[in-house]
Backbone bond lengths (Angstrom), bond angles and torsions (degrees), N, CA, C in turn:
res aa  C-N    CA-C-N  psi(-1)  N-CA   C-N-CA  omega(-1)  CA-C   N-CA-C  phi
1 X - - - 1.459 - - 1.525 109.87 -
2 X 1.374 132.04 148.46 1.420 153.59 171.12 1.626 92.21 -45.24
3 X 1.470 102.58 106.08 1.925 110.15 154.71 1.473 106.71 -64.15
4 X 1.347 120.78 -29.59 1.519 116.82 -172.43 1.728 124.68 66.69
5 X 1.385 101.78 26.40 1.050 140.58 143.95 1.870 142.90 -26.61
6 X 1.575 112.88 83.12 1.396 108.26 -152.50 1.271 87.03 -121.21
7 X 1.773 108.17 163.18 1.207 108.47 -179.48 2.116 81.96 -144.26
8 X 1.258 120.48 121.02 1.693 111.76 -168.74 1.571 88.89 -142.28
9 X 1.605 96.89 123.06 1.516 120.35 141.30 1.601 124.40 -60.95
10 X 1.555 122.37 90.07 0.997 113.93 -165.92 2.018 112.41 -109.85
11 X 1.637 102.14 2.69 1.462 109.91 -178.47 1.592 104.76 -151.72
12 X 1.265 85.89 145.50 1.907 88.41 177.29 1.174 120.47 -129.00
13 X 1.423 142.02 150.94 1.544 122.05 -132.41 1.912 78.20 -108.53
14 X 1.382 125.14 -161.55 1.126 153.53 -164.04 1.563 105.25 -11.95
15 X 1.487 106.42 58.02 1.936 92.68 171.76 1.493 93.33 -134.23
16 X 1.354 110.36 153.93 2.022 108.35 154.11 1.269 109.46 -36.60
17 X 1.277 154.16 114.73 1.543 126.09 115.55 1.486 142.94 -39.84
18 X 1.244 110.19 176.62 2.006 89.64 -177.44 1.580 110.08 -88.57
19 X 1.332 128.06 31.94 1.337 143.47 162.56 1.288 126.23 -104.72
20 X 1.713 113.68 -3.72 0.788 117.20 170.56 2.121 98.24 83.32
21 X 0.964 127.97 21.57 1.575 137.91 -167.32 1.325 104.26 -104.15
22 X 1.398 138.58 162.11 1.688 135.33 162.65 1.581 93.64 -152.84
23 X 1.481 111.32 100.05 1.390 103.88 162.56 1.284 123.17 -84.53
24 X 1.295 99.90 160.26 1.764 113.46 -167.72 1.806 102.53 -81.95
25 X 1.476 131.02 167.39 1.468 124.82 110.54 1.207 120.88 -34.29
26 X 1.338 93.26 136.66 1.430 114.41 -168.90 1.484 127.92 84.82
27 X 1.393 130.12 -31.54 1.244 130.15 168.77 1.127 141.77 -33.55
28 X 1.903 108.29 -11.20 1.321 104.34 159.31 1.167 98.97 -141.24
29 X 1.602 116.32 156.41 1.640 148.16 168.30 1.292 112.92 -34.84
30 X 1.511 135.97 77.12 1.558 106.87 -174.90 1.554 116.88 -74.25
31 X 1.045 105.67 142.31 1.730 140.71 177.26 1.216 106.07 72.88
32 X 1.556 114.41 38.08 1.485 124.08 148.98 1.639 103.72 -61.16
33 X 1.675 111.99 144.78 1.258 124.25 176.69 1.458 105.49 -80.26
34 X 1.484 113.40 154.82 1.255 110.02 -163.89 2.083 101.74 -147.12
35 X 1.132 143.80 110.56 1.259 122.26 137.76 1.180 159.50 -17.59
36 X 1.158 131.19 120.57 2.030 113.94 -174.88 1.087 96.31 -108.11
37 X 1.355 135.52 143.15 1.258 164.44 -99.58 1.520 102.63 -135.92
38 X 1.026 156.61 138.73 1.292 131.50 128.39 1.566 113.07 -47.02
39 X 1.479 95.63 147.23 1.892 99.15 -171.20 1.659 117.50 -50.91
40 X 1.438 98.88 152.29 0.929 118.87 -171.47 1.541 118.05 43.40
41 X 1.535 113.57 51.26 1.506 114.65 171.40 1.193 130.16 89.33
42 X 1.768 112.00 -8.76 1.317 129.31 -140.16 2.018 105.51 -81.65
43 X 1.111 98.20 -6.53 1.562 108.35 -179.60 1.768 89.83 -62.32
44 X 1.372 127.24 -76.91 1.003 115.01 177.21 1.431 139.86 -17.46
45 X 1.298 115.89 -25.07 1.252 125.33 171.79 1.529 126.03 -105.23
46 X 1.570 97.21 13.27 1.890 107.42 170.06 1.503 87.93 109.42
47 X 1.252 131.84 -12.75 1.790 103.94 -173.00 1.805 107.04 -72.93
48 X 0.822 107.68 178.98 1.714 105.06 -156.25 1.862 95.96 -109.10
49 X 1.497 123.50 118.56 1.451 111.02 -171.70 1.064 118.43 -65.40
50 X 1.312 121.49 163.20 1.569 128.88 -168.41 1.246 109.52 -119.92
51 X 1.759 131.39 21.51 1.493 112.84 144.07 1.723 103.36 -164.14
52 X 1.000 99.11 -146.01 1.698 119.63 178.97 0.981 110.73 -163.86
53 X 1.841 101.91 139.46 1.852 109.76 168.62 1.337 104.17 -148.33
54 X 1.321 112.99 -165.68 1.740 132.28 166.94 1.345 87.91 -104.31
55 X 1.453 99.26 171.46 1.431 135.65 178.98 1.898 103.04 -112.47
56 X 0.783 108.77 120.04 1.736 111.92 177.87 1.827 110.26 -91.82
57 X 1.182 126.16 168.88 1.354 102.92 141.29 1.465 102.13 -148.80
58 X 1.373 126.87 125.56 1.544 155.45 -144.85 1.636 109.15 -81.92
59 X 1.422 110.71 -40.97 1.132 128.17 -165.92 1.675 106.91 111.86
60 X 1.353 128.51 -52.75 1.265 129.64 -177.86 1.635 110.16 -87.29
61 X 1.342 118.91 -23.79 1.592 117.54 157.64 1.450 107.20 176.91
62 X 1.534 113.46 -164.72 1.047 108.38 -169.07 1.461 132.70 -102.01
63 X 1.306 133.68 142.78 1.694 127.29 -160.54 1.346 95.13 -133.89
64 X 1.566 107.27 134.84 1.364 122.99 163.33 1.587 117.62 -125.71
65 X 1.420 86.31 129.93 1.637 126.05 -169.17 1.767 118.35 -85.93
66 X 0.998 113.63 92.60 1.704 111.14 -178.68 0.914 124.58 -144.27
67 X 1.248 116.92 -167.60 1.545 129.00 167.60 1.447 122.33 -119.53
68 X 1.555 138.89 136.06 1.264 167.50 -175.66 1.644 99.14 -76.59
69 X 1.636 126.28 127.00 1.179 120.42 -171.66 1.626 107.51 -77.77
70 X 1.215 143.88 76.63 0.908 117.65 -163.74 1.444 153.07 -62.76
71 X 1.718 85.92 -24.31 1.501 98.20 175.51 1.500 112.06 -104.97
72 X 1.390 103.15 61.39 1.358 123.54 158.00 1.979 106.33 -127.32
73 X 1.074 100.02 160.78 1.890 99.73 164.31 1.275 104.70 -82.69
74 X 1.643 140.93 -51.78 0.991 111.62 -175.43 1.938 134.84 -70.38
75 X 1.116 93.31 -4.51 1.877 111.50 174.70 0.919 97.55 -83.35
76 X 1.472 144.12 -45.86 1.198 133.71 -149.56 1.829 113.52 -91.93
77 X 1.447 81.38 -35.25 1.979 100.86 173.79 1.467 86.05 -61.33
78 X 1.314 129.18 -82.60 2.189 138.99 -174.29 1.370 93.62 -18.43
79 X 1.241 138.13 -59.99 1.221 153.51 -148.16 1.489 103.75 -64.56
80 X 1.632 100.29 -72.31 1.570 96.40 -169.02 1.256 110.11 -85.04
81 X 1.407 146.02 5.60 1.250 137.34 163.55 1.428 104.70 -93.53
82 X 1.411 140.75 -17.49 1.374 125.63 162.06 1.682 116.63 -74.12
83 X 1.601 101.54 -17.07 1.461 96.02 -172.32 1.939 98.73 -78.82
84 X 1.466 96.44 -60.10 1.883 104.83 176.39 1.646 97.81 -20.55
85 X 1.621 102.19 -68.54 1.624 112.78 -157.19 1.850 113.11 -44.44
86 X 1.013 109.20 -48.08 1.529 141.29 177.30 1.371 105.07 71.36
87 X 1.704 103.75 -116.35 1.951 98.57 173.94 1.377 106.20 -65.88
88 X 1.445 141.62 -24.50 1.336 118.84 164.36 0.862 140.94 -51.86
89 X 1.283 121.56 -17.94 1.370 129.81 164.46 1.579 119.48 -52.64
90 X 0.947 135.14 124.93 1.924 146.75 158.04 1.630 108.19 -80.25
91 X 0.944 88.43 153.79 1.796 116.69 -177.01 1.122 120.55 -143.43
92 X 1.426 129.93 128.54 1.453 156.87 -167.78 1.069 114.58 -125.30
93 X 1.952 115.38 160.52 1.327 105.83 168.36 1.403 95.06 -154.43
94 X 1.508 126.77 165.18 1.462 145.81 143.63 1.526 120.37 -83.63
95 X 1.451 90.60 144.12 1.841 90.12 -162.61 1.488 81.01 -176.36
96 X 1.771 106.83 159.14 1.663 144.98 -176.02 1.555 75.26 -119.74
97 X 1.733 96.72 141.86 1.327 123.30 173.84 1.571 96.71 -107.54
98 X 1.691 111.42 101.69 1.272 124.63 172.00 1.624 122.58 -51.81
99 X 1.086 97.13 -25.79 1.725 118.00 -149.73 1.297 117.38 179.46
100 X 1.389 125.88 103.59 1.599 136.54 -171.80 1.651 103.20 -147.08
101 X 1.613 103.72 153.16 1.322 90.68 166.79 1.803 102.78 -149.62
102 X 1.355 134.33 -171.41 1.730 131.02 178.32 1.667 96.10 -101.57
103 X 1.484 78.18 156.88 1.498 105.71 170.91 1.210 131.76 168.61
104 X 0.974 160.97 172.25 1.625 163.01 25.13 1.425 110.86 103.21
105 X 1.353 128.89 88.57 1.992 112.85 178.05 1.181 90.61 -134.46
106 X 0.961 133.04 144.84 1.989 151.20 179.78 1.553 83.85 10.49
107 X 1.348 111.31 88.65 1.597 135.02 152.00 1.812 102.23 37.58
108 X 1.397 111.39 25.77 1.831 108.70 151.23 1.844 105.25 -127.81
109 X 1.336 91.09 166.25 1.248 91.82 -172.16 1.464 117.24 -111.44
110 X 1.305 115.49 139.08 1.799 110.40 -140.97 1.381 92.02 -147.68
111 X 1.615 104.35 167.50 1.211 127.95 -163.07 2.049 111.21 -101.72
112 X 1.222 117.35 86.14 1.487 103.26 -172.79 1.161 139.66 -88.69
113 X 1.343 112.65 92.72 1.166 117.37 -179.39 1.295 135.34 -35.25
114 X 1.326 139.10 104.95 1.644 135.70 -171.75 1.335 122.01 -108.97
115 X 1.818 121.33 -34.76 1.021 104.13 177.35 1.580 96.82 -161.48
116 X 1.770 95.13 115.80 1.813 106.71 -173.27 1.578 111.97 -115.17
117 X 1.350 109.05 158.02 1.126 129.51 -170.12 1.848 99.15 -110.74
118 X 1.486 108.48 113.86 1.620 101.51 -165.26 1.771 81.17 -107.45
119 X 1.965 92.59 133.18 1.744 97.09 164.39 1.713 110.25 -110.06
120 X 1.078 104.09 0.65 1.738 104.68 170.53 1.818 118.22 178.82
121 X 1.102 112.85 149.22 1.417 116.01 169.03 1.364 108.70 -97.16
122 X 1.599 111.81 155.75 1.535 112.97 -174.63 1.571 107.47 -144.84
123 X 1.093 110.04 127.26 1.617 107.82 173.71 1.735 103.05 -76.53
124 X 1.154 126.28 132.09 1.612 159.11 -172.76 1.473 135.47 -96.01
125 X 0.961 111.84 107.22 1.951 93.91 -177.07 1.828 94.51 -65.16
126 X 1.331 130.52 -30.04 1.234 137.03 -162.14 1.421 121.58 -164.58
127 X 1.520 107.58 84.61 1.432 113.66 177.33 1.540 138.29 -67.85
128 X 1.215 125.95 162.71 1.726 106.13 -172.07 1.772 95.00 -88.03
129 X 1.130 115.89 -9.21 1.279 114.36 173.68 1.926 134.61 -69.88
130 X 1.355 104.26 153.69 1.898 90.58 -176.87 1.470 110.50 -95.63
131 X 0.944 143.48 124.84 1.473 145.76 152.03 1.657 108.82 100.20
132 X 1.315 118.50 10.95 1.368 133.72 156.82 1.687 122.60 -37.92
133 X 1.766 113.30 119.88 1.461 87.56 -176.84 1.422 96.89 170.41
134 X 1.217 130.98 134.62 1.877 134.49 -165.46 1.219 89.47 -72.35
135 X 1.715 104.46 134.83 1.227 129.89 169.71 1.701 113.96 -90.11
136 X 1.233 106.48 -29.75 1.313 118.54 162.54 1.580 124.65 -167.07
137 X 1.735 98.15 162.72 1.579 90.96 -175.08 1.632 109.60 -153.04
138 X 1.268 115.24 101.70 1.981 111.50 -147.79 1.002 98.44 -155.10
139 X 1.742 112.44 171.01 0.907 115.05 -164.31 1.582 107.19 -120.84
140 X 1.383 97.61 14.78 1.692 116.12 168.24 1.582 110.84 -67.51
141 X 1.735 103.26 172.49 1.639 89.72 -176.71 1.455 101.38 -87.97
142 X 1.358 102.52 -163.56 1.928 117.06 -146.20 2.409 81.11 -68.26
143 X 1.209 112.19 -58.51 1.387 121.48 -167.21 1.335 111.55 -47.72
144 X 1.635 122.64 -42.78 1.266 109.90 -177.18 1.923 109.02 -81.80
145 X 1.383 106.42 30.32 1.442 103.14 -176.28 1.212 103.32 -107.54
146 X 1.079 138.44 5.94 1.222 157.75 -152.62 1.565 111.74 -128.30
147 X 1.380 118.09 -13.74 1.624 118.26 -168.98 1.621 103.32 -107.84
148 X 1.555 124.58 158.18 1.327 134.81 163.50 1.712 98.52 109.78
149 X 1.355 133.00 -161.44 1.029 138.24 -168.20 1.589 105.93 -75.24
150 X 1.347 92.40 144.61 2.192 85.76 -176.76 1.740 97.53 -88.83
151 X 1.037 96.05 157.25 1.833 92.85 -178.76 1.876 117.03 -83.07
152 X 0.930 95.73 -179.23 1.944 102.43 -159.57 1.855 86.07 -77.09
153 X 1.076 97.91 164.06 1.419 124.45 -163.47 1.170 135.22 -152.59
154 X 1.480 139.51 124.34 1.658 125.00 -170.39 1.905 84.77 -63.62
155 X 1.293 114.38 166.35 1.769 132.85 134.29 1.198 115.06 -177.12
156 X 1.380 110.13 170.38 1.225 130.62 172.95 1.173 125.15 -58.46
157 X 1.472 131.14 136.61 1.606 120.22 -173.46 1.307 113.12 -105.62
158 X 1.273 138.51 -162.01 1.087 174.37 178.80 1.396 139.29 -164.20
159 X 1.446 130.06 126.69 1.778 119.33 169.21 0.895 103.94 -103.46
160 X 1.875 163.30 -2.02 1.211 156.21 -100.95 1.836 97.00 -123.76
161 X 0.682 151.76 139.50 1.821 151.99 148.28 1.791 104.64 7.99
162 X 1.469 105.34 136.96 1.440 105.44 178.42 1.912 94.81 -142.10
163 X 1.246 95.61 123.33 1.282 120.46 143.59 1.598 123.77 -66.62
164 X 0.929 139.15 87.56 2.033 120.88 156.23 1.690 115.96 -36.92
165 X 1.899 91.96 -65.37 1.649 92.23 -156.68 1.571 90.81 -65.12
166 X 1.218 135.76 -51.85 1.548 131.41 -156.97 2.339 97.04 -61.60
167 X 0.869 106.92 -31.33 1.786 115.85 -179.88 1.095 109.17 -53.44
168 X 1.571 102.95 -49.32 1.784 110.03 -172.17 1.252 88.52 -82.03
169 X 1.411 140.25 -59.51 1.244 131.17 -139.81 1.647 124.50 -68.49
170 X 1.888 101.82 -17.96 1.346 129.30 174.09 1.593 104.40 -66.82
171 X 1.387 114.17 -19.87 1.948 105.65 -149.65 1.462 94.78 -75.21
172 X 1.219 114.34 156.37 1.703 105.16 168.35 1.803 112.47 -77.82
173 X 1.161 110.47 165.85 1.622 101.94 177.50 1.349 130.56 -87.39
174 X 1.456 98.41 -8.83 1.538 120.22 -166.81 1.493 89.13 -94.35
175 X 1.339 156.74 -3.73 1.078 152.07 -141.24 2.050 107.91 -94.82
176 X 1.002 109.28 121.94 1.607 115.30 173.42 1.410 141.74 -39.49
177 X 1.170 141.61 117.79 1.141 120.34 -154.90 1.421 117.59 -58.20
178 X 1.973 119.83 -15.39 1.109 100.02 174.95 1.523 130.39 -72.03
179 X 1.873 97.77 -11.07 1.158 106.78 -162.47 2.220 101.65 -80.72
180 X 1.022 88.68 -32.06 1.110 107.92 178.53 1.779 121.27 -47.09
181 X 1.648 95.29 -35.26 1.680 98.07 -168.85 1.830 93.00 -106.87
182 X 1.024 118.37 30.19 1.633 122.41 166.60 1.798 85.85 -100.55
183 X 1.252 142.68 -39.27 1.393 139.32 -172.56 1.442 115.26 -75.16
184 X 1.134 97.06 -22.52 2.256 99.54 -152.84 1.509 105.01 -127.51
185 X 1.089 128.12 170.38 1.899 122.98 -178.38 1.609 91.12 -113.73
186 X 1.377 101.56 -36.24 1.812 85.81 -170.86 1.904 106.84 -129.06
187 X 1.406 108.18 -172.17 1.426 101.32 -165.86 1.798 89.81 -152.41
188 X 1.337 117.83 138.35 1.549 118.41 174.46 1.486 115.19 -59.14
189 X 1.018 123.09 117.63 1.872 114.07 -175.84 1.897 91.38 -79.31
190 X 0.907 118.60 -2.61 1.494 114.54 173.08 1.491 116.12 -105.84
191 X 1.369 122.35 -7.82 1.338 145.78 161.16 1.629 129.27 -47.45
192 X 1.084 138.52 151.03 1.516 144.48 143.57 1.488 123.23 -51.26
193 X 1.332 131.50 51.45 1.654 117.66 -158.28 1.213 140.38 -59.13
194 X 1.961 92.09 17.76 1.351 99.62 162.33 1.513 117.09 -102.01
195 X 1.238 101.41 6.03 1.831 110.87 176.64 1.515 109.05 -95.38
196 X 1.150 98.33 143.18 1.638 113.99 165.69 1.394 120.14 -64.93
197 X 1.246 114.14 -20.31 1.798 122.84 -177.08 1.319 87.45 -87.88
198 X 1.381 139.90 -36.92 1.362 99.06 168.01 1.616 148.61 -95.69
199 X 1.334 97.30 44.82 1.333 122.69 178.46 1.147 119.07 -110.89
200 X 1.503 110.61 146.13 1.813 93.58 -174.13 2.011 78.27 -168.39
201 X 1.105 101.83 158.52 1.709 136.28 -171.35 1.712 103.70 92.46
202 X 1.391 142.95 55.71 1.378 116.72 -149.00 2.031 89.63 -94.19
203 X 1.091 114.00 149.99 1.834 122.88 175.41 1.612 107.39 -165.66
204 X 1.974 107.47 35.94 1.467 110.38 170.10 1.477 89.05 -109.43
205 X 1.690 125.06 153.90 1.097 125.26 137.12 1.576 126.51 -87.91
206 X 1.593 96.26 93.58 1.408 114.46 -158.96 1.781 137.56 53.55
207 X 1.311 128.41 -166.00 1.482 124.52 -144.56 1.824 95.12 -87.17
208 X 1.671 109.40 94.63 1.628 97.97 -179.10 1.293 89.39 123.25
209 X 1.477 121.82 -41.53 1.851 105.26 -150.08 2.105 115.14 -83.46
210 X 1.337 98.72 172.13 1.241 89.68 -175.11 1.834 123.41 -46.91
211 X 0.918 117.87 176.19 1.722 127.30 176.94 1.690 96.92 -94.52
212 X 1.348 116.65 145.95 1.618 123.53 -176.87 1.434 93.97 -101.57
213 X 1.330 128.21 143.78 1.522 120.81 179.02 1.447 79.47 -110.44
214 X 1.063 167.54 73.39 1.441 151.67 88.25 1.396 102.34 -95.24
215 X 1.382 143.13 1.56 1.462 145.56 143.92 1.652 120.84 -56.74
216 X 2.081 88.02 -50.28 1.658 93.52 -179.92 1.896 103.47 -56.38
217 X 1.400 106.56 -64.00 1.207 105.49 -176.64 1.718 135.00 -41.26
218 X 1.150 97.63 -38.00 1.669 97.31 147.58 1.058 141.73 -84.72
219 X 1.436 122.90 14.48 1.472 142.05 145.34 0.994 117.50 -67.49
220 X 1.666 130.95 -59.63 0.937 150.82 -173.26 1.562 108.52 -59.19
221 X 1.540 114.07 -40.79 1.409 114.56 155.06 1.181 136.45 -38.66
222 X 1.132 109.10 -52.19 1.252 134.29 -161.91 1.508 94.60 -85.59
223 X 1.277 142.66 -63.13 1.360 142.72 170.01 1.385 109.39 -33.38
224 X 1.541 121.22 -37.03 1.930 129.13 159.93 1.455 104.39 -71.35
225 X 1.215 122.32 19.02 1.431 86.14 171.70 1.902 103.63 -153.29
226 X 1.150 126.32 -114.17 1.930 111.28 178.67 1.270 133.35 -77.78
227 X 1.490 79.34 -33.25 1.866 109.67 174.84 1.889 108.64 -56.58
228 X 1.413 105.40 -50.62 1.284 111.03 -168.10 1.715 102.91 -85.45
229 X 1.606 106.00 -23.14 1.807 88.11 165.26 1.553 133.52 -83.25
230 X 1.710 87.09 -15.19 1.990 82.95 157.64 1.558 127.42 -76.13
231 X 1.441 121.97 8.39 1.570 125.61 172.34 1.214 94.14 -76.85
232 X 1.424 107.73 151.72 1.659 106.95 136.04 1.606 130.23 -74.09
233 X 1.059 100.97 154.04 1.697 99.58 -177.35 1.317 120.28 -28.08
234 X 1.417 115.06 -78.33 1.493 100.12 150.46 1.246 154.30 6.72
235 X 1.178 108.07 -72.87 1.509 128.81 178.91 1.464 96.79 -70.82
236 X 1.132 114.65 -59.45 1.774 117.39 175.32 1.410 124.13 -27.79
237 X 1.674 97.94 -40.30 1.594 93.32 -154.68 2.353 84.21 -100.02
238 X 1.466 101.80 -19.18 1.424 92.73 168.34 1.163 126.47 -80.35
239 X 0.887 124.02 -19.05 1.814 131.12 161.20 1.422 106.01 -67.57
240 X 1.143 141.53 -29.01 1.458 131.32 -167.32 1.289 106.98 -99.19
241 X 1.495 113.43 -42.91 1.765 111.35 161.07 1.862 112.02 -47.61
């Protein structure tokens, strides 16, 4: 039977939002407990929420991890229209701005978020957020939610010299799988996803850091050539996005 099981990118660290906002790293508590919303926010207005999660934080933004009430109608309705929807789906949240201050981000002047207090996540027809959107939604356990291509993502770049073996070889071993898919594009679904061997496309400089575009480009190689004919189609065309 359906665990009801979500895993949602609902914030992304250093971009405009459509509020004109740019949150920082760090801005939220990871594995602070968190609420799910009835859609589109609607808890706020007396509807009764339809799950619970943690709050993660990825390095590139923030993901919340929960569960869908199921044996309710309204969890269960949340449930299967975020799963149908998939990456179309958007994600929102409510939150007290602990700590913010003004400034300066790609020549507008914006509001920076530093340190928030989240009171719920909300699935969205249209979030104020950029690149917001369920990474998954199954009825597999919490680990296999975590395997196959990681989904597209705002970040920061880089052109500077890239090492692979020295990239991987820096990561710590103890490191999380979320921390893990801020480094790599894809993950072995036949893998350990708490191991580093089972990671492979890596073009982060390390857990959080920018993407190397002479990394991407040798991904992209490599996706032309043996490496990229052992994916499935799929995976192929999600690793290259």
């Amino acid at each position: 039977a359906d665990k009801g099981e979500v895993e949602a990118l609902f914030s992304t660290y250093n971009v405009i939002d459509k509020d004109g906002d740019v949150t920082l790293p760090g801005a939220f508590d990871d594995g602070a407990p968190a609420k799910i919303s009835a859609y589109g926010h609607a808890s706020w207005s007396g509807v009764l929420p339809v799950g619970k999660g943690t709050i993660n934080d990825i390095g590139t933004g923030a993901v919340m991890r929960g569960k869908f009430f199921l044996d309710t109608t309204a969890g269960k309705d949340t449930f299967t229209t975020v799963k149908e929807l998939g990456p179309l789906q958007e994600w929102s949240y409510g939150y007290d701005v602990i700590e913010s201050e003004f400034g300066e981000f790609e020549g507008k002047h914006v509001r920076f978020l530093k340190k928030l207090k989240v009171h719920e996540v909300s699935p969205v027809l249209i979030g104020a957020g950029v690149g917001t959107m369920t990474m998954s939604a199954k009825s597999a356990p919490a680990a296999k939610a975590v395997r196959r291509a990681v989904p597209v993502h705002e970040t920061a770049v880089a052109s500077g010299p890239w090492d692979a073996p020295k990239t991987a070889a820096a990561l710590p071993d103890d490191l999380r799988p979320s921390q893990l898919r801020t480094v790599y594009a894809w993950v072995d679904p036949d893998g350990d996803p708490e191991a580093k061997s089972s990671y492979d496309f890596p073009h982060h400089h390390g857990v959080g850091g920018p993407a190397n575009l002479r990394a991407c480009m040798a991904g992209i190689a490599a996706l032309n050539g043996a490496k990229g004919a052992a994916l499935s189609d799929d995976d192929r065309k999600a690793v290259w996005e």
